[in-house]
C-alpha positions as CSV (number, residue, x, y, z in Angstrom):
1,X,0.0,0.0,0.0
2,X,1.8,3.1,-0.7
3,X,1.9,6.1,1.0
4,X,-1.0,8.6,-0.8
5,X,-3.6,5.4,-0.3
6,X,-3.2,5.6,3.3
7,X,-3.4,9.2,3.7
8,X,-6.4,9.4,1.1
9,X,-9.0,9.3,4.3
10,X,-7.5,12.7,5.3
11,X,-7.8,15.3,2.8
12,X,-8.9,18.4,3.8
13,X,-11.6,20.6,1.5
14,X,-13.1,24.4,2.2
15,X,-10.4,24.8,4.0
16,X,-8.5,27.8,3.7
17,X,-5.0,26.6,4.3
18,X,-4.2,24.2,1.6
19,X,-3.1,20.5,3.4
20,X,-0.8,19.6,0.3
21,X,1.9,22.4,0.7
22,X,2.0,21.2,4.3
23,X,2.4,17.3,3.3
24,X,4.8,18.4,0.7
25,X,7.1,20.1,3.6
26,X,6.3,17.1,5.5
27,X,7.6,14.6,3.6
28,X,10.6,16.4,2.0
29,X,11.9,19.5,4.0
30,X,11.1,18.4,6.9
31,X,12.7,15.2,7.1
32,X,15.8,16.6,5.7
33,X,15.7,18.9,8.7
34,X,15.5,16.3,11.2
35,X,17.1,13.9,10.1
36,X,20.6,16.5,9.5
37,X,20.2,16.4,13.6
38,X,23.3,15.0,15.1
39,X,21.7,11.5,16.3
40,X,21.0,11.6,20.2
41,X,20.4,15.5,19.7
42,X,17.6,16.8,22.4
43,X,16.2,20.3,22.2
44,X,13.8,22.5,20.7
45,X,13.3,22.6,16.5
46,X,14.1,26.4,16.5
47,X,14.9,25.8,12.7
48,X,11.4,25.0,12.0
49,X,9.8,28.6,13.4
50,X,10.7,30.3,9.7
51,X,9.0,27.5,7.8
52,X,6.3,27.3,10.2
53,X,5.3,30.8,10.0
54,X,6.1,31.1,6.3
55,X,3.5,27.8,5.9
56,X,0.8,29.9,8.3
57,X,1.2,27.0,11.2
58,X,2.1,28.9,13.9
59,X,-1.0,30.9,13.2
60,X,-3.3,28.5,12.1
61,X,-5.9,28.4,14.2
62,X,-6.3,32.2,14.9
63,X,-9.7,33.4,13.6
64,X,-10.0,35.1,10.4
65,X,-11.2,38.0,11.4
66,X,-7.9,38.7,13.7
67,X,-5.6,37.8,10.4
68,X,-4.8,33.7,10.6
69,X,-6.3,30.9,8.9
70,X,-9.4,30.1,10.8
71,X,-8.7,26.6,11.0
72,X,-11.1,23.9,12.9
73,X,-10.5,21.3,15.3
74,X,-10.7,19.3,12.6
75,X,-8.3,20.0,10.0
76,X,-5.9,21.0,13.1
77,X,-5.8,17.6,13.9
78,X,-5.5,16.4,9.9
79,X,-2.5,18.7,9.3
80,X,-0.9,17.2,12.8
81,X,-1.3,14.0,11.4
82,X,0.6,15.1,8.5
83,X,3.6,15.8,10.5
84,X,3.5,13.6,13.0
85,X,4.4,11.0,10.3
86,X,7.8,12.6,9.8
87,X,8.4,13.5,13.3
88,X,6.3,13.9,16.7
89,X,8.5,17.1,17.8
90,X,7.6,18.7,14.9
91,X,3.9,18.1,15.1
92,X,4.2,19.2,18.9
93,X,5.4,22.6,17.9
94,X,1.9,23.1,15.9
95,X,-0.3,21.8,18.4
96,X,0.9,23.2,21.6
97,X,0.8,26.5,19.5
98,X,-2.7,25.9,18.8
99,X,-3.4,25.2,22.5
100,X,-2.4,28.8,23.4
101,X,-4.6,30.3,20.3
102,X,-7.5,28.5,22.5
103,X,-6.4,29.9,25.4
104,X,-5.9,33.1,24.1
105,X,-9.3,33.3,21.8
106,X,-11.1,31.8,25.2
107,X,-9.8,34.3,27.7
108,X,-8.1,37.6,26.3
109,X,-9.3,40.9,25.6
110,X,-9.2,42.7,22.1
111,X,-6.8,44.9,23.4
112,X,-4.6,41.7,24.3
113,X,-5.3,39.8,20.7
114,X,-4.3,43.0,19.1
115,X,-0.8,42.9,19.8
116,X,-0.5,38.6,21.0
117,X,-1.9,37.5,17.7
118,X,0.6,39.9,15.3
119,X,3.4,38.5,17.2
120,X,2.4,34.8,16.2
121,X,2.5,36.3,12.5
122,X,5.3,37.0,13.5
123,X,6.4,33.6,14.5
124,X,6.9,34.2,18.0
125,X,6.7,30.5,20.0
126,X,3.7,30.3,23.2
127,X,3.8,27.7,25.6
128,X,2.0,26.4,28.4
129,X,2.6,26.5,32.1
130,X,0.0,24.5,33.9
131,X,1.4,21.3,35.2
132,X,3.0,21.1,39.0
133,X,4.7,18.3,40.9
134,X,1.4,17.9,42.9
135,X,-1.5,19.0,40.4
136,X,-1.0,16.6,37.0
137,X,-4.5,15.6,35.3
138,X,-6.2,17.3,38.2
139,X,-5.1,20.7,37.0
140,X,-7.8,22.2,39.9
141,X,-5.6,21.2,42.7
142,X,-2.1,23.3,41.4
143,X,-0.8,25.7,44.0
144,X,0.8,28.1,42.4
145,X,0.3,31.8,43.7
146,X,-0.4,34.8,42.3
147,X,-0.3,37.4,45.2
148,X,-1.4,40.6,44.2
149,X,1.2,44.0,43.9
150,X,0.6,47.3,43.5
151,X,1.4,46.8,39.4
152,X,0.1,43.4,39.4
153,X,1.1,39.8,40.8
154,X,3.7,38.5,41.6
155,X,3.6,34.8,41.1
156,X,5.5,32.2,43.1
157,X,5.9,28.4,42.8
158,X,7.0,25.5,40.4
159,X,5.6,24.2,37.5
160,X,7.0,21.0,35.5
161,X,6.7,19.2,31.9
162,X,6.6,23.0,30.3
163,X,7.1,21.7,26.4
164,X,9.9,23.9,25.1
165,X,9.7,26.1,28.1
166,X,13.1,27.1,27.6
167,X,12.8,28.0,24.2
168,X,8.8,29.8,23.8
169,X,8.7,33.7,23.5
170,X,5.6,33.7,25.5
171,X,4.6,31.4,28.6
172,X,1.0,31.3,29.5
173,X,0.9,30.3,33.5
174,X,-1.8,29.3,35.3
175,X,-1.9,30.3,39.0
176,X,-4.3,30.2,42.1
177,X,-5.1,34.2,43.1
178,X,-7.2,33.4,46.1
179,X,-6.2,31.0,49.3
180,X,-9.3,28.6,48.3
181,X,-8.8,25.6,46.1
182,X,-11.7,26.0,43.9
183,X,-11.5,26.3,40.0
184,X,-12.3,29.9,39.9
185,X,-9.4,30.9,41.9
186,X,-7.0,30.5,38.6
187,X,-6.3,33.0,36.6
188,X,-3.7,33.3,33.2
189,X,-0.8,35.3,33.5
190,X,1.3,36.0,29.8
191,X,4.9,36.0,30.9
192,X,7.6,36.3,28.6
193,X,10.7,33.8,29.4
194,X,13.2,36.4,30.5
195,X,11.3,37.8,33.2
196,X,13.6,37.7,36.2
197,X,11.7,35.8,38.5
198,X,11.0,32.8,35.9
199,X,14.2,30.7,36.2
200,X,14.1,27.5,33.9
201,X,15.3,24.7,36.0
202,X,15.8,21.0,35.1
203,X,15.3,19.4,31.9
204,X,13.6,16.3,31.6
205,X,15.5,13.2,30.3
206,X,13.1,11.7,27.9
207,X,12.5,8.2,26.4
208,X,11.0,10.1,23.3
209,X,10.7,13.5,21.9
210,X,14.0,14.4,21.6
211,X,13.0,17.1,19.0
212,X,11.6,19.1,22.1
213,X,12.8,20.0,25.4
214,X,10.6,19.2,28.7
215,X,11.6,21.8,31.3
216,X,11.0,22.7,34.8
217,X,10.2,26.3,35.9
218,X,10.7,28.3,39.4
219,X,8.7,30.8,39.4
220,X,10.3,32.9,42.6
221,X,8.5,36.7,42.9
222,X,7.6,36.9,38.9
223,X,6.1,39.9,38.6
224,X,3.3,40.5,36.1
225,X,2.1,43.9,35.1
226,X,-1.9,44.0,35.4
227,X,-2.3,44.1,31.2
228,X,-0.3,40.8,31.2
229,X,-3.4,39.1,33.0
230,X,-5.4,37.2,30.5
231,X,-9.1,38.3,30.1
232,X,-11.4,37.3,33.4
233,X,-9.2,37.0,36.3
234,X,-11.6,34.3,37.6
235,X,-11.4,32.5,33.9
236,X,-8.2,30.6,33.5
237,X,-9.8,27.0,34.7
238,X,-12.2,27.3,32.0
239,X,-10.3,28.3,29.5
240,X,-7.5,25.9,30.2
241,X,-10.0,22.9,30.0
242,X,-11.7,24.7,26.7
243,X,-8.0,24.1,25.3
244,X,-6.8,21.2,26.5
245,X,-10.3,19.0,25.1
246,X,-9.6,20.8,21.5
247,X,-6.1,19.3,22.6
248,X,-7.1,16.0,22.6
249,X,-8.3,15.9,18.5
250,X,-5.3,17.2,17.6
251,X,-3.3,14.5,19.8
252,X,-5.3,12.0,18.3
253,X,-4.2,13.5,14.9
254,X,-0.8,13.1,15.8
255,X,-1.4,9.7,17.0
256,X,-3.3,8.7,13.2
257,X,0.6,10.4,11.7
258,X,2.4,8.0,13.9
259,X,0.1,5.0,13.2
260,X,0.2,6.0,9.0
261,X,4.0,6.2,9.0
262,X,4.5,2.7,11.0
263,X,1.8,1.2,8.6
264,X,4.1,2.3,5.5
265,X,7.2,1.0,7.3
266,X,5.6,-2.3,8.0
267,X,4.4,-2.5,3.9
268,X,8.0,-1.7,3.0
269,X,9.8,-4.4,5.2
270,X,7.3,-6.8,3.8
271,X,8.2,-6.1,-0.3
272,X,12.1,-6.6,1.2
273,X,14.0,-9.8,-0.8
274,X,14.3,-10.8,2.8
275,X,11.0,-10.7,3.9
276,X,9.1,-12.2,0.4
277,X,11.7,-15.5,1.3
278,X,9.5,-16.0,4.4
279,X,6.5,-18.5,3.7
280,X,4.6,-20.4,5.9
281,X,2.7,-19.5,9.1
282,X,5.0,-16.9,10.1
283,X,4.4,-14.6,7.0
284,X,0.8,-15.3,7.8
285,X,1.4,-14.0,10.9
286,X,3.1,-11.5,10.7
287,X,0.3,-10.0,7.4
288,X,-2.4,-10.6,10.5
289,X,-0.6,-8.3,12.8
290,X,-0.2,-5.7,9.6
291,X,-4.1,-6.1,8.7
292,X,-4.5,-5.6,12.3
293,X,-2.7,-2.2,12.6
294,X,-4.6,-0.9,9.0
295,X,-8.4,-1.4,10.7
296,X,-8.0,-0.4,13.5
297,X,-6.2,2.9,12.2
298,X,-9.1,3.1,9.8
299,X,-11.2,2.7,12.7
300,X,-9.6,5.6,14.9
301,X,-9.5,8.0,11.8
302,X,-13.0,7.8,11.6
303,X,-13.7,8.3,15.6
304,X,-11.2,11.4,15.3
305,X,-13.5,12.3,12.3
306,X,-16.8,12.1,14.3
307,X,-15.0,14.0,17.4
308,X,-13.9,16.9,15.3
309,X,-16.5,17.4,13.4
310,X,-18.8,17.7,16.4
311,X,-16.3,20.1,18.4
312,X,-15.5,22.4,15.5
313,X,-19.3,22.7,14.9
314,X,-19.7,24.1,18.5
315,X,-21.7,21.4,19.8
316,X,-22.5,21.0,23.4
317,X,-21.6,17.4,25.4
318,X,-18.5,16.8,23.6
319,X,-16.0,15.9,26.3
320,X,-17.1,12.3,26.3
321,X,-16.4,11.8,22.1
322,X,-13.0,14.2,22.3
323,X,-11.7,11.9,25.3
324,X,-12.6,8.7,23.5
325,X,-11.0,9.7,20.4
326,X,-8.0,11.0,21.9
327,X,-8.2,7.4,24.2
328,X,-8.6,5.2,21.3
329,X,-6.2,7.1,18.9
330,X,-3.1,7.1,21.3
331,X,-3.9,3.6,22.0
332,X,-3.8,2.3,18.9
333,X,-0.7,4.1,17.7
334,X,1.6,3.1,21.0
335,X,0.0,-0.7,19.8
336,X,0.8,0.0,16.6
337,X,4.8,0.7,17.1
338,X,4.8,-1.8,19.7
339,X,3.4,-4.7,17.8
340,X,5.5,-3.6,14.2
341,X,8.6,-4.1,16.1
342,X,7.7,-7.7,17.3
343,X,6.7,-8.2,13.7
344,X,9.7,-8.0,11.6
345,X,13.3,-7.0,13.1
346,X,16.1,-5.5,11.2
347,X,17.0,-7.4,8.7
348,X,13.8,-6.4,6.8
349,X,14.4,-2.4,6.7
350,X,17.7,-0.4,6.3
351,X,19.0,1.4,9.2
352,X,17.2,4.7,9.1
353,X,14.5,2.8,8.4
354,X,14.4,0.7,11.5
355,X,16.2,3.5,13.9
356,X,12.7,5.4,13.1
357,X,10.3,2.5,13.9
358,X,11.9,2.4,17.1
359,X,11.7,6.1,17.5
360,X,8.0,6.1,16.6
361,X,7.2,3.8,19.3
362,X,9.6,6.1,21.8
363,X,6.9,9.0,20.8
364,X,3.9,6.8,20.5
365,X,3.8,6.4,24.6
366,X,3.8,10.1,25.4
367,X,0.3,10.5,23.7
368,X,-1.3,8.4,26.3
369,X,-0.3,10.3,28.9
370,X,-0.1,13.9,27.9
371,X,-3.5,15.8,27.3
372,X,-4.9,14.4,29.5
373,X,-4.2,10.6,30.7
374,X,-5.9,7.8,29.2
375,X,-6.5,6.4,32.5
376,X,-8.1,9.7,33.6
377,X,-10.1,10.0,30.4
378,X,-11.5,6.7,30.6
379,X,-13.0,7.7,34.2
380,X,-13.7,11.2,32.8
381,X,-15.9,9.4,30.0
382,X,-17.6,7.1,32.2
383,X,-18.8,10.4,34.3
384,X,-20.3,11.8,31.3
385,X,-22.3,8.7,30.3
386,X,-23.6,8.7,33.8
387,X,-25.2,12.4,33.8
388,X,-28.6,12.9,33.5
389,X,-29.8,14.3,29.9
């Protein structure tokens, strides 16, 4: 099966950002980018920021009417998909952008958007702040402070797994501004990276994404001027959750990329000389465990499908289809790599070839966990189905 069959399912229409330039870059300029990475290199892409804006990525998802693309939950998570097959860190980079757009479409002001949205034009790089040692999927419990000054806050406290925190122009940081623990005690703060008082601390030494750096943040008397507060001071909760569930369609986008690109692996190893001199039961076995992978990635395109199509047309009681496709997605690509290395083993792909299976299933476990974990989503879900209609 070659590649364009497999991707067929995902082509984008009325959409104003054309997805072939982007699959083009994907598959050619793109890989030649990562793979001129010095192997066993971790950090931030910063390379890709001038193709990214160039290509309208890092600005995809801001509304028309404010000068981007307008692009739906849907087609964000098609064009993740579409880099994820070359490389996870890359797709990252669009999505966690993309996040912050929610954030900042949810929470801020015009005044705000009118000068946050020209810098992503710009190709200036947001991140996200929300995560602490004691508050993971239970983003409600962080602890964080944001104690009020005379010219704003001043925010105190640690926050962990910041996605090129050491790299983003912008951070957005959740932080508690009252001494209850209840979700409308968290506001968003915008603070730029070289504030003193935001110290990057230790980066993470990851199994996978080694096209993006996982840091650590102390935040120790960061002081934030009152027009750097995002939009409701009471709003942040709300407007994180709004972001992370459009997250979790992109994620499963991302997931669909990795589960396409170890497909096309597993159909090249098989037309290898080595591979076509291996009859019997454990060709037939090992064809099972391919036809296996292709349904049930047809299966979770078409539950990503459902899920973004519902959210991007504004409908109401969506958490329960966004969490299972984000669920299912993730699941199926970490099966996916996992299953495709048991299948064949080196001798049926070249080196680069194989070096990036096993990378794909480095990424693939990430996706259950980030966004939301599937664990958490899978109680999350059952609450939903439980609520009274």
């Amino acid at each position: 099966m070659s590649e364009a069959r497999i991707s067929d399912a995902w082509t984008l229409s009325g959409d104003s950002l054309d997805q072939e330039p982007i699959r083009v870059f994907s598959r050619a300029a793109l890989r030649d980018m990562c793979a001129a990475r010095p192997a066993g290199t971790e950090g931030f892409h910063r390379e890709l920021v001038a193709p990214y804006r160039d290509l309208g990525l890092l600005s995809y998802t801001i509304p028309k009417e404010w000068g981007g693309v307008g692009g739906n939950v849907l087609s964000e998570a098609v064009l993740a998909a579409e880099l994820a097959y070359t490389n996870v860190s890359a797709a990252l980079l669009f999505t966690d952008q993309a996040v912050c757009t929610a954030v900042l479409e949810t929470l801020a002001t015009d005044a705000q958007k009118e000068w946050l949205y020209p810098e992503m034009h710009r190709g200036a790089v947001f991140g996200i702040a929300l995560t602490e040692p004691e508050a993971g999927s239970d983003a409600g419990s962080l602890v964080c402070r944001a104690t009020p000054t005379d010219d704003g806050f001043s925010l105190s406290g640690r926050k962990i797994f910041i996605t090129n925190g050491d790299s983003a122009d912008y951070l957005i940081v959740f932080a508690r501004v009252a001494e209850g623990m209840g979700a409308g005690d968290i506001a968003a703060f915008l603070v730029e990276r070289t504030t003193e008082g935001a110290t990057v601390g230790r980066h993470e030494q990851k199994m996978g994404l080694w096209g993006t750096s996982t840091v650590e943040m102390e935040l120790d008397g960061c002081l934030v001027p009152h027009d750097r507060v995002l939009g409701d001071i009471q709003g942040g909760f709300r407007a994180a959750m709004v972001a992370l569930e459009r997250g979790r369609v992109a994620i499963g986008g991302v997931a669909i990329g990795i589960t396409e690109r170890v497909l096309d692996l597993l159909t090249k190893a098989f037309s290898s000389s080595a591979m076509l001199d291996t009859y019997g039961n454990v060709r037939q076995a090992a064809e099972f465990g391919m036809a296996d992978i292709y349904t049930e990635l047809s299966a979770a395109r078409l539950l990503i499908l459902e899920a973004g199509n519902r959210a991007a047309a504004g409908n109401d009681g969506v958490r329960a289809i966004t969490s299972a496709a984000k669920v299912f997605a993730t699941d199926v690509a970490m099966r996916a790599a996992s299953n495709a290395l048991s299948i064949i083993s080196p001798e049926y792909l070249d080196g680069d070839d194989w070096n990036e299976l096993e990378r794909q299933f480095r990424d693939a476990k990430i996706l259950q966990i980030f966004e939301g974990a599937n664990e958490l989503l899978r109680w999350l879900i059952a609450r939903e189905l439980q609520r009274a209609p």
